[in-house]
C-alpha positions in Angstrom: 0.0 0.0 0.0 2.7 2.2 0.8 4.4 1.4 -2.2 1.1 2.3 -4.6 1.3 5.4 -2.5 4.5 7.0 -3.2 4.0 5.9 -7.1 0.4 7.4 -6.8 2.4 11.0 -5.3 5.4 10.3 -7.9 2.6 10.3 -10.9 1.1 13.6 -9.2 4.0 15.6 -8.6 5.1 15.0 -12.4 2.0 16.3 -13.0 2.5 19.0 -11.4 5.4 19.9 -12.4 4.4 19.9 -16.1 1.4 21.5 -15.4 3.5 24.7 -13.6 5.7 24.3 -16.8 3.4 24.7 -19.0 1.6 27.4 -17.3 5.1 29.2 -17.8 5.5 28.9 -21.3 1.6 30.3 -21.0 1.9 32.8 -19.3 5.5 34.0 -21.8 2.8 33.5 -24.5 0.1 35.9 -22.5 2.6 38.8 -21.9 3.2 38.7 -26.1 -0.2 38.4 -27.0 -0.1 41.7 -25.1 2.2 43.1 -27.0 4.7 43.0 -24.0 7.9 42.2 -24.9 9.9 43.6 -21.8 7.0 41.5 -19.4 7.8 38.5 -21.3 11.3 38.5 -21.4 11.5 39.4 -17.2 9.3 36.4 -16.9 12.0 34.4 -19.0 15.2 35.9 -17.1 13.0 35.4 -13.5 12.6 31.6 -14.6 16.5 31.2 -15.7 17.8 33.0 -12.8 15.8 30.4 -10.8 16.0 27.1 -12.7 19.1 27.7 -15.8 18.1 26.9 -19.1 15.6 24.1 -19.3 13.5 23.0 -22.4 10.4 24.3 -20.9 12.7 27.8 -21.0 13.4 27.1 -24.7 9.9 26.5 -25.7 8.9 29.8 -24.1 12.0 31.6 -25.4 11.1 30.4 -29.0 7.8 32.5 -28.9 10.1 35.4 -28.8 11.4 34.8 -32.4 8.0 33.6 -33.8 6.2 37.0 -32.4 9.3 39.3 -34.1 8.1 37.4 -37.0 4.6 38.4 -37.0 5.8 41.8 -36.2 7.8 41.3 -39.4 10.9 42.2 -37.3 13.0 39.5 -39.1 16.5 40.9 -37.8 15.3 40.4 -34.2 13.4 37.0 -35.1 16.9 35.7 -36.8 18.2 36.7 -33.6 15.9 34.7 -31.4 15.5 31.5 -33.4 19.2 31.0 -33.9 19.8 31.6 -29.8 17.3 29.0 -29.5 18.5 26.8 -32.1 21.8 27.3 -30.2 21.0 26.5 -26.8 19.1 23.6 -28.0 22.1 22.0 -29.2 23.1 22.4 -26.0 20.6 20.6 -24.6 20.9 17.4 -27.3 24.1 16.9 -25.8 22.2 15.8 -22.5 19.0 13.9 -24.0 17.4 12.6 -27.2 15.5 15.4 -28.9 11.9 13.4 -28.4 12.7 12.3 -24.9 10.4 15.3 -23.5 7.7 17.4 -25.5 9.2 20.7 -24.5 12.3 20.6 -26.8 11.2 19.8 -30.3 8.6 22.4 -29.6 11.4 25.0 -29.4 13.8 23.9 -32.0 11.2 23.4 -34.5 10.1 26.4 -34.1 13.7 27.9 -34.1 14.1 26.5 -37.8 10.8 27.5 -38.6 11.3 31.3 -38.2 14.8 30.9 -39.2 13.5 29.8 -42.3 10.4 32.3 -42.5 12.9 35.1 -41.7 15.1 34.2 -44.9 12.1 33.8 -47.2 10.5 37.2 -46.2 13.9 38.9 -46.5 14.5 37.4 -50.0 16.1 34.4 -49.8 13.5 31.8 -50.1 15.8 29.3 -52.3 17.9 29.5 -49.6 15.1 29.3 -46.9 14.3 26.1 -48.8 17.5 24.8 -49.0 18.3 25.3 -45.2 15.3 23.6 -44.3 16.0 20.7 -46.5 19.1 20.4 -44.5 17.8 20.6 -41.6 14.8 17.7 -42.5 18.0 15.7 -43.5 19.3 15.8 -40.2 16.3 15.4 -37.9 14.4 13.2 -40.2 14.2 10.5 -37.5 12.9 12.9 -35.4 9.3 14.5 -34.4 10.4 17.7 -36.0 10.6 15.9 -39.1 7.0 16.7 -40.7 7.3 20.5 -39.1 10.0 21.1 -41.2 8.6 19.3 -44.4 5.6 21.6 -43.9 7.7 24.4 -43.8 9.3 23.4 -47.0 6.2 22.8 -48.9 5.1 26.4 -47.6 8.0 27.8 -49.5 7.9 25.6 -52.5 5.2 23.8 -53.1 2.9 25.8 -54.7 2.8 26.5 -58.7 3.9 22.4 -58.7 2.2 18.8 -59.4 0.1 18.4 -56.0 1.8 14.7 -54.6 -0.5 12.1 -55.1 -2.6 11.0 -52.1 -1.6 7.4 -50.4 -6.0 5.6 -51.0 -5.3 2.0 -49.8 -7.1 2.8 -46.1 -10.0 4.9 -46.8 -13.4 5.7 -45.0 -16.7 7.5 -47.0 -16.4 6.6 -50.8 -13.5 5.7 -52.3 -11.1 8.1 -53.0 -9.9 8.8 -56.9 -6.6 9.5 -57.7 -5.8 13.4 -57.9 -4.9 12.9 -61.1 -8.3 11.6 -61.9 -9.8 15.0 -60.1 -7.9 17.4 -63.4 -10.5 19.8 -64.6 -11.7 21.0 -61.5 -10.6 22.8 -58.2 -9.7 20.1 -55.1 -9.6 21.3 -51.6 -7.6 19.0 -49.8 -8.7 18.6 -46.6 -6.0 17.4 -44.0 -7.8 17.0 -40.8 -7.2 14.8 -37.0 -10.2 13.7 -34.6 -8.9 15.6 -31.6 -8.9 19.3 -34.0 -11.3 21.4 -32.8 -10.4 24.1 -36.0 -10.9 21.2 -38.1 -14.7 20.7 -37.1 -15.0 24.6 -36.9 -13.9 24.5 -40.8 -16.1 21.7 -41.8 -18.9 23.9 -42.4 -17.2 26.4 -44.8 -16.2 23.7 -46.7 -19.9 22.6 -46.9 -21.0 25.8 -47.8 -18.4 25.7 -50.7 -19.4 22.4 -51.7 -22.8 22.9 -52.0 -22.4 26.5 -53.4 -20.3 25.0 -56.2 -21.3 21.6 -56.6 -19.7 19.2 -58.8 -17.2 22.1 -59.8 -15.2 21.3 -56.7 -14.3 18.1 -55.4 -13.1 18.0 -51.8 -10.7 15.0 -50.3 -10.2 14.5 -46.3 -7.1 12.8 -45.4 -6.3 11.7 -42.0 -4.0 9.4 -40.1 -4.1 7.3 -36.7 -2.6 8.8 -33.6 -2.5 5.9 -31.3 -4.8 7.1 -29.8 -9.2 8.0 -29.5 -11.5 9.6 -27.1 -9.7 11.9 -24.4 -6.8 10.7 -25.1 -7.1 6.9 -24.5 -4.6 4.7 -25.8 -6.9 2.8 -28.7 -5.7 -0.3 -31.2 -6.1 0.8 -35.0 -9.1 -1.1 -35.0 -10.3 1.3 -32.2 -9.1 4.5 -33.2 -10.2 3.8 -37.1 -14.1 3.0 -35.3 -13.7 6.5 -33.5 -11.8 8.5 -36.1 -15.5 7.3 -38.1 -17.8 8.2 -35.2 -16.1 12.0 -35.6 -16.2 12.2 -39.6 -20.0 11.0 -38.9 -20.8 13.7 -36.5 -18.8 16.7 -37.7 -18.1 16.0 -41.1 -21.0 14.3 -42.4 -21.8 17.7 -43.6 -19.7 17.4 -46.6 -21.8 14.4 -47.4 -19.7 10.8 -48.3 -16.2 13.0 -48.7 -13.4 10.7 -49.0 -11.4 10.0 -46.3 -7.7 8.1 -47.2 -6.3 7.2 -43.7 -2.2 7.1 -44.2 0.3 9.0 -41.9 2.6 9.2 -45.3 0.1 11.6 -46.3 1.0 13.8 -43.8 4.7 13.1 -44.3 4.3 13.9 -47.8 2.5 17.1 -47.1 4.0 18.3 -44.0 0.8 18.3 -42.3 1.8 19.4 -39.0 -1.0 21.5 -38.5 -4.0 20.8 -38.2 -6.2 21.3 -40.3 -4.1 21.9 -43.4 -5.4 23.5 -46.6 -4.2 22.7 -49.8 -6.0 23.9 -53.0 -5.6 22.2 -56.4 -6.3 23.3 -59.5 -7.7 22.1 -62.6 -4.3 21.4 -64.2 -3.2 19.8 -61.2 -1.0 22.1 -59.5 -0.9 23.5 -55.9 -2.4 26.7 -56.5 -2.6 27.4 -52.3 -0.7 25.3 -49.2 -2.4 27.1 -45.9 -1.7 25.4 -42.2 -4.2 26.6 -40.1 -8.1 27.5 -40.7 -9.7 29.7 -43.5 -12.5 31.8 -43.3 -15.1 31.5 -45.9 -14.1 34.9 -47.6 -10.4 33.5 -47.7 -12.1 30.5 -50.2 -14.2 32.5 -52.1 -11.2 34.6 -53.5 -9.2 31.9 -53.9 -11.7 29.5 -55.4 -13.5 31.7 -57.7 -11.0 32.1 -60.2 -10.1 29.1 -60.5 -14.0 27.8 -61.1 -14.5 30.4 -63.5 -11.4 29.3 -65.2 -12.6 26.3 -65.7 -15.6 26.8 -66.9 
């Protein structure tokens, strides 16, 4: 009993622990959102006077570089992400990169406004071919599909979208992109735990049924190891719940097809969910968007290219 005991107040106080760590990197990310740079950066020298440079730090430290970035203040973001890139290294010399969530987080991010930086200032070939680098190096690694993203945001529009992985598939069975040429795609990369992804199903519907058979829409999506708040699930599992979600929040865009394949993701540098990219009728990546899009976004993006195709 004693035994359970401690193990029961072991499993607690890590929780608490990264609970209070987290709450850090929160509260870094408040004081930004705030527009506060001097707050956030007391906050960071208060917590490294206290505890050194821990990857908890990092991943609040790299919020520095990616909020110079949306300021478009790319000397100061280069600055950040390559002192976090740095320190990083550092801290690879101590543990494996994926032993903990907190570093990945910060030198993904590090490369990702390193690369952004480059790319804004001019030097997106070499943006691209840093990255490309970089994947080479950390391709074992959970960074891996960050940084292929990051590449594909860069580069891949303008060429041949990759062909879509069907063998695993829920709703109808998916064609071939290449079979889709003639009309606008949306491809719709999307995870059962996404909350943006549900909140975008409906603007997709509205789409769909504002253009009909003039758009065809594909929903990829890939097991986690996991289903309903977080539960460890087989494949069998997760693929029943992953169906039960696609039922109830995306049955909206009727019998869309659904290919189930984490290469994908790989393939697309999905890291984010959702992602967006948009197809056009002569096959080429015409728009690669991480993150949500409003329904105004679509319409300018999409209404050329139906017209087009007319």
């Amino acid at each position: 009993m004693l035994l359970k005991i401690s193990f029961l107040l072991f499993i607690f106080s890590v929780f608490i622990v990264a609970a209070k760590a987290q709450d850090f990197v929160g509260s870094v990310r408040m004081s930004l959102d705030r527009g506060s740079v001097p707050e956030a950066e007391a906050k960071l020298k208060q917590y490294r006077d206290a505890r050194g440079i821990t990857p908890e730090y990092l991943e609040a430290y790299s919020w520095l570089g990616r909020y110079a970035l949306a300021q478009k203040q790319y000397k100061q973001a280069a600055k950040f992400a390559d002192q976090t890139y740095s320190r990083a290294q550092v801290e690879l010399k101590k543990r494996a990169l994926d032993a903990e969530p907190h570093l990945p987080t910060a030198l993904g991010a590090a490369i990702e406004v390193k690369a952004l930086t480059m790319a804004a200032e001019g030097q997106q070939q070499e943006a691209v071919q840093y990255l490309r680098d970089e994947l080479t190096h950390f391709a074992s690694t959970s960074i891996a599909t960050r940084i292929h993203k990051n590449i594909n945001l860069l580069s891949l529009e303008g060429k041949i979208a990759p062909p879509l992985k069907e063998t695993q598939y829920l709703g109808s069975k998916p064609q071939p992109l290449a079979a889709l040429k003639g009309r606008p795609v949306i491809v719709f990369f999307w995870s059962h735990w996404c909350v943006d992804c549900k909140a975008e199903a409906p603007i997709l519907a509205r789409l769909k049924r504002e253009y009909g058979d003039k758009l065809a829409i594909v929903g990829p999506t890939q097991l986690y190891g996991y289903a309903a708040a977080g539960a460890p699930a087989s494949p069998k599992e997760e693929l029943a719940f992953i169906d039960y979600v696609r039922q109830k929040y995306l049955g909206i865009l009727g019998d869309m097809p659904v290919p189930i394949s984490a290469e994908n993701f790989r393939v697309y540098g999905a890291s984010t969910s959702p992602t967006l990219v948009l197809i056009g009728s002569d096959g080429r990546v015409k728009l690669y968007h991480p993150g949500r899009m409003t329904y105004e976004e679509w319409k300018a993006e999409l209404e050329p290219l139906v017209t087009a195709s007319r």
